[in-house]
C-alpha positions as a Python dict, from the first residue, in 0.01 Angstrom:
ca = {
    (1, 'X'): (0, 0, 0),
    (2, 'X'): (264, 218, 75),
    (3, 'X'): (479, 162, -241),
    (4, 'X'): (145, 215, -420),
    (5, 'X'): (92, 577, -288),
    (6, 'X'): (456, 645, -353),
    (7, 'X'): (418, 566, -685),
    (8, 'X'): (112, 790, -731),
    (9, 'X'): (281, 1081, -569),
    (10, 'X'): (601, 1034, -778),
    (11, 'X'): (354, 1046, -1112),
    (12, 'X'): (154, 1312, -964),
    (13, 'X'): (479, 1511, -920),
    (14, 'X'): (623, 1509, -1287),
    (15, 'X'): (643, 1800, -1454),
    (16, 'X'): (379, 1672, -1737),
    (17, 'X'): (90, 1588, -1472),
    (18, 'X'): (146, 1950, -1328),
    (19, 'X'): (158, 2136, -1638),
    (20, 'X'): (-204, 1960, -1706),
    (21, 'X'): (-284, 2087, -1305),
    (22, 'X'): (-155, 2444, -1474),
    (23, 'X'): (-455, 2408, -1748),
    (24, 'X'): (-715, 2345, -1486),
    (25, 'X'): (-629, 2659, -1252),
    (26, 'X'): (-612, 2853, -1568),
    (27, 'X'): (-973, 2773, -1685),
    (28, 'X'): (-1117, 2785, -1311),
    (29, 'X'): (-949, 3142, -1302),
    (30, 'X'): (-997, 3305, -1658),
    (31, 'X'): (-628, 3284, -1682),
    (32, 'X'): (-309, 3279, -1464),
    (33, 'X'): (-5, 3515, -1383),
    (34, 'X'): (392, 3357, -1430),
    (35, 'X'): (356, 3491, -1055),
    (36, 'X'): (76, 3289, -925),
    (37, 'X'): (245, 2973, -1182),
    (38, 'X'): (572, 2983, -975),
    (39, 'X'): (365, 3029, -609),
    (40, 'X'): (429, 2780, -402),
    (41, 'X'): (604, 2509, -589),
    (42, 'X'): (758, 2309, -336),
    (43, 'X'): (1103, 2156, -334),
    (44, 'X'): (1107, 2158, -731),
    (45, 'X'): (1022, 2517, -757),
    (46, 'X'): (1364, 2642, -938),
    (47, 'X'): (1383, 2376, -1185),
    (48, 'X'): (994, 2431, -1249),
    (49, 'X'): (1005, 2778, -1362),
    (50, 'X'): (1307, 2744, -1549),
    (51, 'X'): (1044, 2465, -1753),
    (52, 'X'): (768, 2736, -1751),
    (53, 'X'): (956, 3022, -1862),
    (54, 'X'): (1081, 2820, -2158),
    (55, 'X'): (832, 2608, -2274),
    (56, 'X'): (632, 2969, -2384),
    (57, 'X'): (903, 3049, -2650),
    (58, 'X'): (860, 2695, -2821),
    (59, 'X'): (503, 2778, -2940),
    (60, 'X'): (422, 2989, -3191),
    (61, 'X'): (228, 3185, -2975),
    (62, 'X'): (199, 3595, -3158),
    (63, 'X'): (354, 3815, -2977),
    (64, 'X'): (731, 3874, -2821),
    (65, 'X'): (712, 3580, -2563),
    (66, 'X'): (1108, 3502, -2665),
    (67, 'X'): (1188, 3823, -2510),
    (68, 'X'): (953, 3808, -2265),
    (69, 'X'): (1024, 3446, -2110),
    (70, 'X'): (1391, 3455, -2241),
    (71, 'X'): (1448, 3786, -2008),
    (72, 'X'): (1258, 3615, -1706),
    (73, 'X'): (1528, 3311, -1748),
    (74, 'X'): (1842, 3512, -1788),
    (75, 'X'): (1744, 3654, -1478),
    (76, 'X'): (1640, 3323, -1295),
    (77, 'X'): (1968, 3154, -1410),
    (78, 'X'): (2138, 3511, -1275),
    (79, 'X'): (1965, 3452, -913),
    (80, 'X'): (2101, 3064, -950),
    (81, 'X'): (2463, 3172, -994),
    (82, 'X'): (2421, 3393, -689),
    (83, 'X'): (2253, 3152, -462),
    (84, 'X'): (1924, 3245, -418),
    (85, 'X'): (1664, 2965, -286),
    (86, 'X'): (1377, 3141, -412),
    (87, 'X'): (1313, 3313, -749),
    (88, 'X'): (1220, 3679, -768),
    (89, 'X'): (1074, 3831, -1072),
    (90, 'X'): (1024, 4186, -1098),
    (91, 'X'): (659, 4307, -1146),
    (92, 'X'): (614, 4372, -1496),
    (93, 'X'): (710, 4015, -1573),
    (94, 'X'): (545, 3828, -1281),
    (95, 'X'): (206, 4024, -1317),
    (96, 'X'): (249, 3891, -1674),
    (97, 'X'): (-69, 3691, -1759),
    (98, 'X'): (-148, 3390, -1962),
    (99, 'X'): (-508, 3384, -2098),
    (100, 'X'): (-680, 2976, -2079),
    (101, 'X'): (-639, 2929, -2447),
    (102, 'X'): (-239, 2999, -2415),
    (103, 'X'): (-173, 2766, -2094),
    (104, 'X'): (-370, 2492, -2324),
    (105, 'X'): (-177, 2576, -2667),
    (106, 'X'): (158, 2544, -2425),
    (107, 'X'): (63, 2190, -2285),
    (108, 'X'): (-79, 2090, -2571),
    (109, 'X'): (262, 2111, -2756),
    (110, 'X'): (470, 2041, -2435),
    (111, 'X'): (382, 1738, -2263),
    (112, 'X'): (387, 1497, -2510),
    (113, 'X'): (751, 1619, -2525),
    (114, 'X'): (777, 1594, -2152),
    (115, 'X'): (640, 1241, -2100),
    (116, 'X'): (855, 1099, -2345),
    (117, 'X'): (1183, 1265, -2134),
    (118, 'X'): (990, 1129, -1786),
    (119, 'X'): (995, 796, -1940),
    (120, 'X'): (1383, 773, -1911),
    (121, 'X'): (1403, 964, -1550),
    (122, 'X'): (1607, 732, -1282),
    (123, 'X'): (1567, 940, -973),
    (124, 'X'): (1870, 911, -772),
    (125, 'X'): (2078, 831, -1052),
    (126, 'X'): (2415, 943, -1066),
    (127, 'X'): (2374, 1198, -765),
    (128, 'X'): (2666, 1400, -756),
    (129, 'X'): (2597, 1534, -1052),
    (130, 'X'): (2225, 1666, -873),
    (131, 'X'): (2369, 1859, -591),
    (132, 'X'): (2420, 2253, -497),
    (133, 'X'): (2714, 2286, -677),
    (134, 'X'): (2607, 2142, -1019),
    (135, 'X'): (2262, 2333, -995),
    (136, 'X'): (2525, 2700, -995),
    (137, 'X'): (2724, 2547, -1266),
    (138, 'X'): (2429, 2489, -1487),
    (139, 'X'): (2333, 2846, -1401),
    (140, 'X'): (2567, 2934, -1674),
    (141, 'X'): (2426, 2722, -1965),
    (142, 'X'): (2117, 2843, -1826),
    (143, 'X'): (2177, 3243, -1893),
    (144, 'X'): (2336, 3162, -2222),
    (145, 'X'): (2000, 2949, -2355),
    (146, 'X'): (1854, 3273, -2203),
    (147, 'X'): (1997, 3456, -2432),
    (148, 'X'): (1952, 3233, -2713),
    (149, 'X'): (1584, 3270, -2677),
    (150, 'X'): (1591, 3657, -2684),
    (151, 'X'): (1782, 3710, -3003),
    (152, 'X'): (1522, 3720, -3266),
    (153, 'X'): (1679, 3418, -3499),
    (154, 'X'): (1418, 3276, -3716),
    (155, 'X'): (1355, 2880, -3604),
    (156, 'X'): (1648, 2950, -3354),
    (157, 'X'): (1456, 2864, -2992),
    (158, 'X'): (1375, 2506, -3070),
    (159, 'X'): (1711, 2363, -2945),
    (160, 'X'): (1779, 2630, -2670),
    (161, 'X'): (1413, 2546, -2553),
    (162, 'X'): (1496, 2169, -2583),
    (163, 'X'): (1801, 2220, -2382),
    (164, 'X'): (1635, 2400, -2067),
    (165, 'X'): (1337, 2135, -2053),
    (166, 'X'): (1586, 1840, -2030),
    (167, 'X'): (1794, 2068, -1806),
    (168, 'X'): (1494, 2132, -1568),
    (169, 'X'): (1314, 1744, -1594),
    (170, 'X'): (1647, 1633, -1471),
    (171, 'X'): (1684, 1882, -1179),
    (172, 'X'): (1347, 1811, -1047),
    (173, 'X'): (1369, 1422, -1088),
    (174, 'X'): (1744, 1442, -877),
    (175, 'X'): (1877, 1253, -1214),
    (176, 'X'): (2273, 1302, -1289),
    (177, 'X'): (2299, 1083, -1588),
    (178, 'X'): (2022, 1341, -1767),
    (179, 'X'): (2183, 1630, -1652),
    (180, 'X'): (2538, 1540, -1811),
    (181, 'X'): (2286, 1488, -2156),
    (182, 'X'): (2125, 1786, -2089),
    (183, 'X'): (2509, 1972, -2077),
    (184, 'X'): (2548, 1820, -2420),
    (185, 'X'): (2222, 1954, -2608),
    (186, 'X'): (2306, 2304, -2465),
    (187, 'X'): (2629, 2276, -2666),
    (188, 'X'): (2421, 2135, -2940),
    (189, 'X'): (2256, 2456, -2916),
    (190, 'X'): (2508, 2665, -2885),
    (191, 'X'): (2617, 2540, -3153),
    (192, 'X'): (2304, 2543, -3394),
    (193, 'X'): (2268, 2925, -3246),
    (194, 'X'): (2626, 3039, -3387),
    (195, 'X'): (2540, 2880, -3718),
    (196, 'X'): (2184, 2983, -3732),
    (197, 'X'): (2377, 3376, -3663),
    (198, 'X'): (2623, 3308, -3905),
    (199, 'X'): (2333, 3246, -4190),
    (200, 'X'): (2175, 3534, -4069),
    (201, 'X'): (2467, 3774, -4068),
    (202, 'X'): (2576, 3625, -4427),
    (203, 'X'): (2227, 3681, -4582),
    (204, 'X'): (2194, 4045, -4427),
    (205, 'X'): (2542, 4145, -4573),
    (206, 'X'): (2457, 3975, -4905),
    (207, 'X'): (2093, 4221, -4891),
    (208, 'X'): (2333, 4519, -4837),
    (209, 'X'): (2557, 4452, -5102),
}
């Protein structure tokens, strides 16, 4: 019996069955602020907004949600590096609201993504790589994914984006062996980034020639 109700909170706890508990609060209260999202999240609450913030730039949502969420992150993976436990936002980007039909768009494309990542989880695994000091390390990688999102890079926040969800699946399931993978798609996307600049750069000189 108690395995059993370990098992349900452990499901009940991935990121993909609280993204759908997201959906629900949205629709019972015409919408949500990223303030209310990241209230109260419990010991996962870091990783967790680092998931919300960049699952938003993914979607092809109208509107400037790269620069939006992408700002938000490079300032969460900022208050990482320094050691902060909890994550402040300032008030023109926590008061930020997401109507119903956004939160649903978001999950919709997101946690099919998610469960597939969940199905490889290992809690536990490899836990040195899970601790205090790895979380500030990744705070780098973090801010530079940030950044990735913000630049305005046609197609460019798919791999970033990638990179932060694996990043954040990984700190909230305590899993090291996912965290070294996530380390190597953010270099993948670094990489992809540079290039996808390079193309960019190269077409804009050939326009002004």
């Amino acid at each position: 019996m108690t395995e059993q109700a370990t098992g349900t909170t452990e499901q009940n706890d991935r990121a993909s069955a609280r993204l759908h508990d997201l959906t629900r609060l949205a629709h019972e209260q015409a919408g949500l602020s990223i303030g209310e999202v990241l209230c109260g999240l419990g010991h996962t609450s870091t990783a967790f907004t680092i998931l919300f913030l960049a699952l938003p730039a993914l979607i092809p949502i109208p509107g400037p949600f790269g620069v939006v969420f992408g700002s938000a992150l490079a300032l969460v993976a900022a208050q990482i590096a320094l050691g902060r436990r909890t994550i402040w936002l300032p008030a023109f980007l926590s008061r930020r609201r997401l109507s119903p039909a956004i939160v649903d768009l978001i999950v919709r494309y997101s946690a099919p993504i998610l469960a597939r990542i969940e199905t490889v989880v290992r809690p536990g695994r490899l836990s040195v790589f899970t601790g205090g000091t790895m979380q500030w390390l990744l705070s780098f990688p973090i801010f530079l994914l940030a950044v990735a999102i913000v630049l305005p890079i046609p197609l460019g926040n798919y791999m970033p984006v990638f990179a932060l969800v694996v990043i954040s699946v990984a700190l909230m399931a305590r899993d090291g062996l996912l965290i070294l993978a996530a380390l190597f798609v953010s270099a993948l996307a670094f990489v992809a980034t540079a290039g996808l600049i390079q193309v960019a750069i190269t077409g804009l000189n050939a326009i002004g020639s």
